[in-house]
N, CA, C and O atoms as a MOPAC input file, in Angstrom:
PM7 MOZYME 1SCF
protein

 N     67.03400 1   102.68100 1   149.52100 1
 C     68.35800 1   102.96000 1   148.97800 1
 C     68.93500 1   101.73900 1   148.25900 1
 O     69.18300 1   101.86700 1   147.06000 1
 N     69.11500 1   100.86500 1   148.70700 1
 C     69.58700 1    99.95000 1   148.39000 1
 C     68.73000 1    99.12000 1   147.17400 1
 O     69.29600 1    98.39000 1   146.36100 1
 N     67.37100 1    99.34800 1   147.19700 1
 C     66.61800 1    98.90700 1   145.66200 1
 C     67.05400 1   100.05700 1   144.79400 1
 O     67.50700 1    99.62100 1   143.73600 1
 N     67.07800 1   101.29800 1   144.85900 1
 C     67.87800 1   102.40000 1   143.93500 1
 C     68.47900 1   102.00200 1   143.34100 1
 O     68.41700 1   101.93400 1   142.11300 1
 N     69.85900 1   101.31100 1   144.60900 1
 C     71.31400 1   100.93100 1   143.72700 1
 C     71.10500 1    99.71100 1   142.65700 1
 O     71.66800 1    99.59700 1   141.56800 1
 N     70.14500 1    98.82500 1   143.25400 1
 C     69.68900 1    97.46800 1   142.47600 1
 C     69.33100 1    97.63700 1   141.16300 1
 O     69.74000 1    96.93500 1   140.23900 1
 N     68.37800 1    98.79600 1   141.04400 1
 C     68.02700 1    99.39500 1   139.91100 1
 C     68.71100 1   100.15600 1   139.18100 1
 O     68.45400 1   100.14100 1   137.97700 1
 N     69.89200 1   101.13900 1   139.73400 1
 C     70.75800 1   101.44900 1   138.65100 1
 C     71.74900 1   100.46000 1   138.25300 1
 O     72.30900 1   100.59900 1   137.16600 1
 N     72.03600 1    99.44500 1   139.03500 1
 C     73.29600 1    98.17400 1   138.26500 1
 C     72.11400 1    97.50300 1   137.12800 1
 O     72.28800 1    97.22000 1   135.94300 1
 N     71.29000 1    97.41800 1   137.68900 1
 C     70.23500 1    96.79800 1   136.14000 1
 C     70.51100 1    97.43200 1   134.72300 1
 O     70.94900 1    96.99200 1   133.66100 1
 N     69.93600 1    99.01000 1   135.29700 1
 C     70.15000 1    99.24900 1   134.54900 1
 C     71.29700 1   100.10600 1   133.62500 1
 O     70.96400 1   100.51600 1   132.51300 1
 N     72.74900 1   100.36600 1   134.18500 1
 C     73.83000 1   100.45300 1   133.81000 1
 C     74.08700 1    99.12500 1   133.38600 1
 O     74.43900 1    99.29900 1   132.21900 1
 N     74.13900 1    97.67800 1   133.64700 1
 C     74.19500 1    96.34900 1   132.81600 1
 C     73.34200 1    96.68900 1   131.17300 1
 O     73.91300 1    96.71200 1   130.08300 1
 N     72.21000 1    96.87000 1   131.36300 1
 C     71.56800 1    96.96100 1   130.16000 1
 C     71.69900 1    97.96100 1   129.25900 1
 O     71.19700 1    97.95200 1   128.13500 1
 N     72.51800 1    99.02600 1   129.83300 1
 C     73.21200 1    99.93700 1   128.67800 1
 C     74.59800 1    99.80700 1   128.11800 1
 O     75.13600 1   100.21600 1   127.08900 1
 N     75.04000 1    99.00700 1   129.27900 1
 C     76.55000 1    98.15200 1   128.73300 1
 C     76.02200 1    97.36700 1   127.52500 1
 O     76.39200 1    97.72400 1   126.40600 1
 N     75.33400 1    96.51100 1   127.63700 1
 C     75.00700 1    95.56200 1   127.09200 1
 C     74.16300 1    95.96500 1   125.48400 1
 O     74.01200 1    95.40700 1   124.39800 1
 N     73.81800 1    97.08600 1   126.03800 1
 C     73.11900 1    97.80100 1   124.37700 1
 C     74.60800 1    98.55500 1   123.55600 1
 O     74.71700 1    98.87300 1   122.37100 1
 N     75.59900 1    98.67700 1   124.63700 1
 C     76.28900 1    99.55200 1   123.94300 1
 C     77.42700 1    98.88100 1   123.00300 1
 O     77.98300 1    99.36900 1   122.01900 1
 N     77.66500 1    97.15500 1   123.82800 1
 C     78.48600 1    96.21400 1   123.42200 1
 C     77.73100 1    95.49100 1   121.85000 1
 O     78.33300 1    94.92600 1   120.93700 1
 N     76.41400 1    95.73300 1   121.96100 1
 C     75.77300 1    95.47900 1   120.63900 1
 C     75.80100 1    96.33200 1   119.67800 1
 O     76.06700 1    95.89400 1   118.55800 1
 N     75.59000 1    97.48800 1   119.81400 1
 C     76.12300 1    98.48100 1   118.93900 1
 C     77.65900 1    98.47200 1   118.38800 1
 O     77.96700 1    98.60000 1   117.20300 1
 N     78.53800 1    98.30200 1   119.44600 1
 C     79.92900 1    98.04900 1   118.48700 1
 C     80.23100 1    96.68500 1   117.80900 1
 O     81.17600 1    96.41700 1   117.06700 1
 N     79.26900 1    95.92400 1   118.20800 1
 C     79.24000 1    94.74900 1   117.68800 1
 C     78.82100 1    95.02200 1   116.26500 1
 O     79.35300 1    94.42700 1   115.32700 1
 N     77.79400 1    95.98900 1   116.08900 1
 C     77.31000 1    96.01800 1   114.97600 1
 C     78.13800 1    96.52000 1   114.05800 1
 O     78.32100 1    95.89600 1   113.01200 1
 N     78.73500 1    97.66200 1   114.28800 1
 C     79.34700 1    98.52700 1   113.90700 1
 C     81.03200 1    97.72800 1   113.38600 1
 O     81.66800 1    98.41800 1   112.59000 1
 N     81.46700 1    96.83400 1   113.66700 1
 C     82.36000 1    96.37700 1   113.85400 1
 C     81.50000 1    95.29500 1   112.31800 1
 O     81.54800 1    95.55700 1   111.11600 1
 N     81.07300 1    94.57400 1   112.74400 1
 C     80.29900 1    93.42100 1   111.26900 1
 C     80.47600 1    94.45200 1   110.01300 1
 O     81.05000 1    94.20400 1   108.95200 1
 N     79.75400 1    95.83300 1   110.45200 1
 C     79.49900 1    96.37700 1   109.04500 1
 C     80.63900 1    96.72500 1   108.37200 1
 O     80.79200 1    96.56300 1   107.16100 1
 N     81.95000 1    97.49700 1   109.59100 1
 C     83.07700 1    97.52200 1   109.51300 1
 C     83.67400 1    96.21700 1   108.06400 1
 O     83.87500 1    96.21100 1   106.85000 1
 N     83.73100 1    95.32500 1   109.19900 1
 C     84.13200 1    94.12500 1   108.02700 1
 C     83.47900 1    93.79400 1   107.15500 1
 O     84.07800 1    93.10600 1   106.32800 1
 N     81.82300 1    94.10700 1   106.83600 1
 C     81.49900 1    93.47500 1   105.58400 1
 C     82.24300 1    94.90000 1   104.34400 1
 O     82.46300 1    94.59800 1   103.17200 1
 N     82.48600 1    96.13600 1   104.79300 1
 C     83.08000 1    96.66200 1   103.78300 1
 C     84.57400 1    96.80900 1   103.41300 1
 O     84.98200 1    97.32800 1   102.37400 1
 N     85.36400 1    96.26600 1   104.43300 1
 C     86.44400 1    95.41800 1   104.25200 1
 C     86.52200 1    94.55600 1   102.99700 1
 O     87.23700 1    94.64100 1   101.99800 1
 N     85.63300 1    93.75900 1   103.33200 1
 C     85.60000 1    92.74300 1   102.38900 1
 C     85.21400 1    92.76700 1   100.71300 1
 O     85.61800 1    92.23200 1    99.68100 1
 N     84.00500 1    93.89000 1   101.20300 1
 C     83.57300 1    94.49400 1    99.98500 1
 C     84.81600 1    94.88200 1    98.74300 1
 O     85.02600 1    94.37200 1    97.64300 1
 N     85.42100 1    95.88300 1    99.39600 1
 C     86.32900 1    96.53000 1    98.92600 1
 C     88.00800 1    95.53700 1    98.78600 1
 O     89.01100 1    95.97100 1    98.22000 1
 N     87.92500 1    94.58900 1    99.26100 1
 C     88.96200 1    93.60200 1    99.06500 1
 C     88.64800 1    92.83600 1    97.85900 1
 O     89.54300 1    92.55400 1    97.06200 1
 N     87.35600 1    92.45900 1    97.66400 1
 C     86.87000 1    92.03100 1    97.07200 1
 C     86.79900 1    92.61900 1    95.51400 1
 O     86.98200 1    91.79700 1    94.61600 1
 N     86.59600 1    93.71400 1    95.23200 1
 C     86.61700 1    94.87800 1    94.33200 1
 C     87.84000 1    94.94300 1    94.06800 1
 O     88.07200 1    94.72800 1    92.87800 1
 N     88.91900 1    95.19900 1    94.83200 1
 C     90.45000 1    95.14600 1    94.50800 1
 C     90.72800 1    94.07900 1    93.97600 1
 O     91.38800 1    94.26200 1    92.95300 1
 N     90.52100 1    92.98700 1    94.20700 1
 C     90.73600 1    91.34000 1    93.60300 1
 C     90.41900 1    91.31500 1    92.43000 1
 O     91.23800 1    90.91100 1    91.60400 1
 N     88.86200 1    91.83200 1    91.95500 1
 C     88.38500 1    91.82900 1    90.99500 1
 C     89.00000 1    92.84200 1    89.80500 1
 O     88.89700 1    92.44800 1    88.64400 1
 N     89.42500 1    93.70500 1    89.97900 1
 C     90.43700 1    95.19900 1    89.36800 1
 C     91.74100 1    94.16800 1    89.48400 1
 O     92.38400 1    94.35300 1    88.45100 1
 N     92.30300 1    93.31800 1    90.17200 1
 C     92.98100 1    93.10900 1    89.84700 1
 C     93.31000 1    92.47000 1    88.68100 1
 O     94.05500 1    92.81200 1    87.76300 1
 N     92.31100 1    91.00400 1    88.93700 1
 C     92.31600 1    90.08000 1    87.91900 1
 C     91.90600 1    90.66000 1    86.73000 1
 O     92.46600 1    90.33000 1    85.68500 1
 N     91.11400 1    91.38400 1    86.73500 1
 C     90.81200 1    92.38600 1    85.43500 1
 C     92.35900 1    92.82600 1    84.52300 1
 O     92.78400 1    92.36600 1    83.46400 1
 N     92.74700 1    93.54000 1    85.13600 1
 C     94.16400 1    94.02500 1    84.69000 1
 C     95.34700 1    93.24200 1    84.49800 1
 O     96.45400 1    93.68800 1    84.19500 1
 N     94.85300 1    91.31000 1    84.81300 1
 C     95.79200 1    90.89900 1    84.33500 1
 C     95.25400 1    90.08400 1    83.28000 1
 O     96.01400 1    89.52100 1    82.49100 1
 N     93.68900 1    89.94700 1    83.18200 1
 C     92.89200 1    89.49400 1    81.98600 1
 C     93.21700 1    90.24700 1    80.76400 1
 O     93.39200 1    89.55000 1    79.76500 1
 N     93.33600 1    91.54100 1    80.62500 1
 C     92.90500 1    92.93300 1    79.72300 1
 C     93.79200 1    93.45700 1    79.13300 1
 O     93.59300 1    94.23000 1    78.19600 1
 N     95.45600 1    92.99300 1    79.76500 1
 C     96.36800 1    93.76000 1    79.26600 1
 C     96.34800 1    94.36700 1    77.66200 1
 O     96.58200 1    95.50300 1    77.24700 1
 N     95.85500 1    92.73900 1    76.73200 1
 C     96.29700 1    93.07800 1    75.59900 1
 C     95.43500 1    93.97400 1    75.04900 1
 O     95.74000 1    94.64800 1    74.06500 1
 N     94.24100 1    94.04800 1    75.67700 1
 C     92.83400 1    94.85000 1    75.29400 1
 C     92.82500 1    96.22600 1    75.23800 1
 O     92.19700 1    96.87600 1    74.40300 1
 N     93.72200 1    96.81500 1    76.38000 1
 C     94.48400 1    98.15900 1    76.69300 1
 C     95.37200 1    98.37200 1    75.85000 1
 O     95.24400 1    99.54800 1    75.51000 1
 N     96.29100 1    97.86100 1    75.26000 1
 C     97.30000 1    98.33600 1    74.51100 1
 C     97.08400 1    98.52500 1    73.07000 1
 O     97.87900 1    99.05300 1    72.29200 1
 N     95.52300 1    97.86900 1    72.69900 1
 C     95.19300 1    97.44200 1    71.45400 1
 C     96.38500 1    96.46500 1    70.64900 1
 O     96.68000 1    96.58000 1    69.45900 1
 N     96.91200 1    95.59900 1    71.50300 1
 C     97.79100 1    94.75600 1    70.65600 1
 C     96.88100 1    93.46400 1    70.92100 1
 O     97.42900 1    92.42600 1    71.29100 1
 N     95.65600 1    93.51400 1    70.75600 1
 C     95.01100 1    92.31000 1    71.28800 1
 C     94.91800 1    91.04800 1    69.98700 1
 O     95.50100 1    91.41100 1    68.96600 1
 N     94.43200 1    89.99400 1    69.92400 1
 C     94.06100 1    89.40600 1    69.02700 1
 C     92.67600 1    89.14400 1    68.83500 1
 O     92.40900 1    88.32800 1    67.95300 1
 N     91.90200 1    89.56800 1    69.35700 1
 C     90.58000 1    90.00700 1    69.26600 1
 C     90.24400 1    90.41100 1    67.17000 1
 O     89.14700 1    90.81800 1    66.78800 1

């Protein structure tokens, strides 16, 4: 009985522990598309304050 219990805290630890890696993961990928997309907004931004005159065709181009 008591090696049973030994063996299920093992292995309930090691599914904690797979499961804390998984949101770990999930959480990175989370933020790398955070960033992605922050990143993309920044870029749309600065765009639109590069371009104005390009849009209006009042450019000097």
């Amino acid at each position: 009985m008591v090696e049973d219990r030994s063996k299920i805290a093992g292995l309930t630890g090691s599914l904690v522990a797979i499961h804390s890696a998984i949101d770990a993961s999930k959480q990175e990928r989370q933020d790398k598309r955070v960033k992605t997309i922050e990143s993309t907004q920044e870029g749309q931004h600065m765009n639109s304050e590069i371009e104005p005159e390009a849009s209006t065709g009042k450019g000097t181009h």
